[in-house]
N, C-alpha and C positions, 0 to 999 in steps of 0.2 A: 562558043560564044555567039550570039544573037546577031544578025546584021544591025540591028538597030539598037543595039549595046551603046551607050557616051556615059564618060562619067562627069559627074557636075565637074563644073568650075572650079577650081581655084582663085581665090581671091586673094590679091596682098592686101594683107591686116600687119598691122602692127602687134606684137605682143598684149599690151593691154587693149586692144580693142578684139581679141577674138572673143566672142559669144558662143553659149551652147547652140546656137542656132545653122552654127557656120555647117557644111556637110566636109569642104574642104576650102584649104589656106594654103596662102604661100608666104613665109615669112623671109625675112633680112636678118641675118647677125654675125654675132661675133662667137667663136665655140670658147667656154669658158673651162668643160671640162668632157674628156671622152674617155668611155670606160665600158668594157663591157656590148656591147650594141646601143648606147646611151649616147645621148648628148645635151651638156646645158651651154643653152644657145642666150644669148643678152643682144638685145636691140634698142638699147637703152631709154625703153620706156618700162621694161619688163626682162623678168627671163622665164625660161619655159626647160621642161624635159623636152626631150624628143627622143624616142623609144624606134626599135627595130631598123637602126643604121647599122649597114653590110659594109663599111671601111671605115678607120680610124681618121681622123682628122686631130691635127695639133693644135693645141691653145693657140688663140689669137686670130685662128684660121677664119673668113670670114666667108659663111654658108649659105644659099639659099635651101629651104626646106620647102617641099609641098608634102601635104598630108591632111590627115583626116583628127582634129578635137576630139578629145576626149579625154573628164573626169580632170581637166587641170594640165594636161600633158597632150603631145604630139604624135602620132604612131605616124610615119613617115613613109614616103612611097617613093620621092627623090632626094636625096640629099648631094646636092652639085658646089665644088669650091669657088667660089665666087672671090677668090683675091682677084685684085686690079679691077673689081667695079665699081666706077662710082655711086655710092650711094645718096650722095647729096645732089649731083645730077639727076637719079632717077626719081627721089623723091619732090625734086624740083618740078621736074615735068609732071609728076602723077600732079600735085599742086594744082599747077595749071591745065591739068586737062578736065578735073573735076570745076576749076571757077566754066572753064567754056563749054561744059557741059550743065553746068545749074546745081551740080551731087556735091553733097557733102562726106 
């Protein structure tokens, strides 16, 4: 691998706000179903596949994903258990870091 190898960003998107445009994301949810190397993940603006998870996760389990868009679906690079995060905390502060920054 290259010294000068990085890979983009991840960005937290919310389910419906990821675009074809995204290279990679980082979402919030809830696992609705796991099967397979599969997961349907709801962050209840949306839900989403999320293709090539390496361990099961149980319903209810609440997941962060980063990965890479594509065609409607997820193909996944981390999938970390995220129980006991607050999610309404972090979304509080992303809030206000985007008013104190001017970004929508």
């Amino acid at each position: 691998m290259p010294d000068d190898f990085r890979r983009n960003p991840a960005f937290y998107r919310k389910i419906s706000e990821i675009s074809d445009t995204d290279a990679r994301v980082s979402i919030i949810g809830t696992v609705l179903e796991s099967s397979d190397g599969e997961l349907e993940v709801d962050d209840g603006t949306g839900t989403i596949t999320v293709t090539g998870v390496e361990e099961n996760f149980d319903t209810g389990t609440l997941v962060r994903v980063i990965g890479r868009p594509a065609d409607g679906f997820l193909m996944a690079e981390v999938v970390q258990d995220f129980s006991g995060f607050d999610v309404e905390l972090f979304e509080k502060s992303e809030r206000v870091l985007r008013e104190l920054l001017g970004s929508s």
